[in-house]
C-alpha positions as CSV (number, residue, x, y, z in Angstrom):
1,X,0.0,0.0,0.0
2,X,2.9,2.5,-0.3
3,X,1.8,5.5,-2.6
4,X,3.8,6.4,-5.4
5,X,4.9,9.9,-5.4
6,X,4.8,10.5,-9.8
7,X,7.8,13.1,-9.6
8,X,11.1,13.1,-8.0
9,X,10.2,16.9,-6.7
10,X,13.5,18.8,-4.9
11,X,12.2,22.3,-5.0
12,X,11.7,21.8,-1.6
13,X,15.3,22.0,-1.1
14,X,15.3,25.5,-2.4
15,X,12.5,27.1,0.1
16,X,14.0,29.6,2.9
17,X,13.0,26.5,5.2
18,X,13.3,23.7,3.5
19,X,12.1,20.9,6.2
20,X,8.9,23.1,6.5
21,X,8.4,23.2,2.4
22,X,9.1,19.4,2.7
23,X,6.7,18.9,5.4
24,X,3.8,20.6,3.1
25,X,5.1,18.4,0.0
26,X,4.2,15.7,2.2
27,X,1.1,16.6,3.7
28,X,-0.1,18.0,0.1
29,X,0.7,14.5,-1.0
30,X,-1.0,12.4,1.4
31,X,-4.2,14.7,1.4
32,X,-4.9,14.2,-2.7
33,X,-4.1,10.8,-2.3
34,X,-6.6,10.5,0.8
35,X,-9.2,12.6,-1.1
36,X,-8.8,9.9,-4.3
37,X,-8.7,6.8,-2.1
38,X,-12.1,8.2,-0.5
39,X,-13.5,8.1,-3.8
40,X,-12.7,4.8,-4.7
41,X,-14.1,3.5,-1.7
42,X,-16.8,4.9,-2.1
43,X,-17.1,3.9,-5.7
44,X,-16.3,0.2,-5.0
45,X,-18.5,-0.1,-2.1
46,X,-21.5,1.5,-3.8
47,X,-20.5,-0.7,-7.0
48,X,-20.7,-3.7,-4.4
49,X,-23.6,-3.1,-2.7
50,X,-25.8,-2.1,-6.5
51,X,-24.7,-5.3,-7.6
52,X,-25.0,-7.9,-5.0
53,X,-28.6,-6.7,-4.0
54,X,-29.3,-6.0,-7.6
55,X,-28.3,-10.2,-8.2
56,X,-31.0,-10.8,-5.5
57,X,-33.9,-9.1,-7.0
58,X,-33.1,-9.9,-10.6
59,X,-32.9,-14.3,-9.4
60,X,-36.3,-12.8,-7.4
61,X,-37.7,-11.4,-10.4
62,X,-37.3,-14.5,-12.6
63,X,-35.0,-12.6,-14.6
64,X,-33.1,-14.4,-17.2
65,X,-30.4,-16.4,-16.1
66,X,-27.9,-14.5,-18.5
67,X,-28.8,-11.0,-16.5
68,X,-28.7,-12.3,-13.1
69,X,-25.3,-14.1,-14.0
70,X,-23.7,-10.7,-15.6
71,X,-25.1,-8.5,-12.5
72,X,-23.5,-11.9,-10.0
73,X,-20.2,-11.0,-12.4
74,X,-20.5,-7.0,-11.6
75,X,-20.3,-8.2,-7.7
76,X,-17.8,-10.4,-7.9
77,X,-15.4,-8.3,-9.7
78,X,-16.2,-5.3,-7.2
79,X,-15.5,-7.6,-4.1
80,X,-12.0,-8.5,-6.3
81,X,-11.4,-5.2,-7.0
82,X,-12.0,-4.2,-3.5
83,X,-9.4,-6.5,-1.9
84,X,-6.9,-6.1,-5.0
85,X,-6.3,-2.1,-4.3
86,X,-7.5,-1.6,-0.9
87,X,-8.9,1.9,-1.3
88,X,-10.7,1.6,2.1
89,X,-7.3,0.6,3.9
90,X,-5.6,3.3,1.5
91,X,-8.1,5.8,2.5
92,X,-7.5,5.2,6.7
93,X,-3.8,5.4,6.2
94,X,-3.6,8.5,4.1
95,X,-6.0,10.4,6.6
96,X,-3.8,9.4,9.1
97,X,-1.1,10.3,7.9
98,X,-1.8,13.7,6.8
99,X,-3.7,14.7,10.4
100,X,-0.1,13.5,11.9
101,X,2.0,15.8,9.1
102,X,-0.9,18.4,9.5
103,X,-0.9,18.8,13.5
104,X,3.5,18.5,13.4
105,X,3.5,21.2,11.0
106,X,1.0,23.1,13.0
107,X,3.6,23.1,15.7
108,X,6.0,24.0,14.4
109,X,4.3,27.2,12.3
110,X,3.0,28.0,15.9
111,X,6.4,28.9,17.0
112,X,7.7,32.1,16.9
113,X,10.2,32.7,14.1
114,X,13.1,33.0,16.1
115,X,12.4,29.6,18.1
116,X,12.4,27.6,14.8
117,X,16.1,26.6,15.4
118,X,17.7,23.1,14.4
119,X,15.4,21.3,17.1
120,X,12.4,22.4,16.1
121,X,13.7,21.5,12.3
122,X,14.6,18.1,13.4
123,X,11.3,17.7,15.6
124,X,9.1,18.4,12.4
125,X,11.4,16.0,10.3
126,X,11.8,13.3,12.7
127,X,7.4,13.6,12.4
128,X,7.8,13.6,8.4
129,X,10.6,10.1,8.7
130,X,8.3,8.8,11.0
131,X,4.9,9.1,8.8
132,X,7.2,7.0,6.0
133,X,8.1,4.8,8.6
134,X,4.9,4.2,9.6
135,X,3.5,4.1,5.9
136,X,6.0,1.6,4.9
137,X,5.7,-0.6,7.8
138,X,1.9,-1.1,7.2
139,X,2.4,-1.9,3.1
140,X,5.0,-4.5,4.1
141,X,2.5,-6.1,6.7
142,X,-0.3,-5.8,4.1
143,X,1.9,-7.5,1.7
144,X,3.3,-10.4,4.3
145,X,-0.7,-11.5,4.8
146,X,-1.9,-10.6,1.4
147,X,1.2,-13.3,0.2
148,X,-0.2,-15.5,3.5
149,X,-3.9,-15.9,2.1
150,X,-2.4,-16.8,-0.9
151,X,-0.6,-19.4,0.2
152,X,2.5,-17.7,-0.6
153,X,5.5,-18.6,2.2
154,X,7.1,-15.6,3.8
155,X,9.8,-14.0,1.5
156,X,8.2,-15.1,-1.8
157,X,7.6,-13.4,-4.8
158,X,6.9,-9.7,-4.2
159,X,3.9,-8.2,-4.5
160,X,2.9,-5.2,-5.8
């Protein structure tokens, strides 16, 4: 479940304070890719729910069998394509994750100017490394019991 950051973006580097232009990069990051996870979830739910009731009244209707097998089809593949890309686990982490970049950053921008020495840098990194951290630890896990239910052992083929 790590998200893919499209562009290798460094202009961060160049901001008069570059850990707090880094800490926005983040938390701009993680807040579109909350905001599209959201709507996938939504999407795939809704697309779940329409079909599996829908396959219920259509086999209740006497419908024909080729309708209520293509509407059966339309469920199953939104119940695959739920557990394939995980949009509702996506959507959790991503919120998360910003609201921890969003309150760190708060902290720090709450400081006077002249406060915002090399520990209060470092604070507001250390809360950027550790959002990562945390990010990465939870794909790997993810991975490890998605590989599990496969019947995958540990250390297989990677997934991703």
């Amino acid at each position: 479940m790590v998200m893919r950051r499209r562009t290798s973006d460094a202009t961060w580097l160049d901001a008069p304070d570059p850990v707090l232009a880094l800490a926005q990069r983040e938390m701009a990051f993680y807040e579109q890719t909350r905001n599209s996870a959201r709507r996938w979830y939504r999407l795939t739910e809704l697309g779940a729910l329409a079909t599996s009731s829908s396959t219920v009244v259509a086999a209740g209707l006497s419908a024909p069998a080729w309708l209520t097998a293509l509407i059966a089809g339309g469920a199953l593949f939104f119940t695959g394509f739920r557990q394939v890309f995980g949009h509702g686990s996506r959507y959790i982490l991503t919120a998360q994750s910003h609201e921890v970049l969003r309150r760190a950053v708060n902290r720090y921008q709450l400081l006077p100017a002249a406060e915002r020495d090399e520990r209060a840098r470092q604070e507001l990194l250390a809360a950027v490394e550790r959002v990562g951290d945390d990010e990465l630890r939870q794909w790997v896990e993810q991975r490890r019991q998605t590989a599990s239910g496969l019947g995958q052992p540990p250390g297989g083929p990677a997934l991703s």
